[in-house]
N, C-alpha and C positions, 0 to 999 in steps of 0.2 A: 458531445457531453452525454454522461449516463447519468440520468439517479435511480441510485438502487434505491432508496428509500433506507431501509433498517435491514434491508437483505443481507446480512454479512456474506452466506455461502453463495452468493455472486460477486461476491467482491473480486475474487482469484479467474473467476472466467473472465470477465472485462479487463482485470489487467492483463492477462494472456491476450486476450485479444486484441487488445490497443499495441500491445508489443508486435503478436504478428500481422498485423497491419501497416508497423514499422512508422506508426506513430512518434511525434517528432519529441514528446514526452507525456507525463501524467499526473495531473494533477488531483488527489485524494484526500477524503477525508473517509476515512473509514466508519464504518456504523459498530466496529465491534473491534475493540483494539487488539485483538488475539488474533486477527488476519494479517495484521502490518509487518511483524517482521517478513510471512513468508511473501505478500506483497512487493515489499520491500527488496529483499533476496531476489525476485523474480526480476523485477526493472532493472536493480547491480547489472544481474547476471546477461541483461538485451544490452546494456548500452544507454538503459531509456531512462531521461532525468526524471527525477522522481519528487518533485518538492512537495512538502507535505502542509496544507490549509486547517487550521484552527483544530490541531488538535494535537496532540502528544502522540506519536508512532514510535516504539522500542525496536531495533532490527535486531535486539538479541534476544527475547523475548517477548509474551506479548501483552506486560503489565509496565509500562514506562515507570512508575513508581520502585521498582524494584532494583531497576537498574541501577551497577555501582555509581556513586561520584567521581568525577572525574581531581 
């Protein structure tokens, strides 16, 4: 387990690094919802499941609000 605290711009090295560690998944809450999608992108793109805890994460952007309806 990491806490970054409010650090968003370590958000992307921990996931990096949980991936090359080959970490079995990741479990996140983000401090700054503008990191999620490329977060997000990052674990798609290892294999690494990626579930997301109490909070809204957009993988197309990075304002969940904004996103189309489905």
């Amino acid at each position: 387990m990491v806490n970054l605290g409010n650090e968003a711009s370590e958000t992307i090295t921990e996931v990096t690094s949980a991936i090359a560690h080959k970490d079995s998944g990741i479990v996140i809450l983000v401090p700054d919802s503008a990191v999620g999608p490329q977060a997000a992108a990052e674990a798609k793109e290892a294999g690494t499941p990626l579930p997301i805890s109490d909070e809204q994460v957009c993988v197309s952007g990075p304002k969940p609000a904004d996103r189309a309806k489905a």
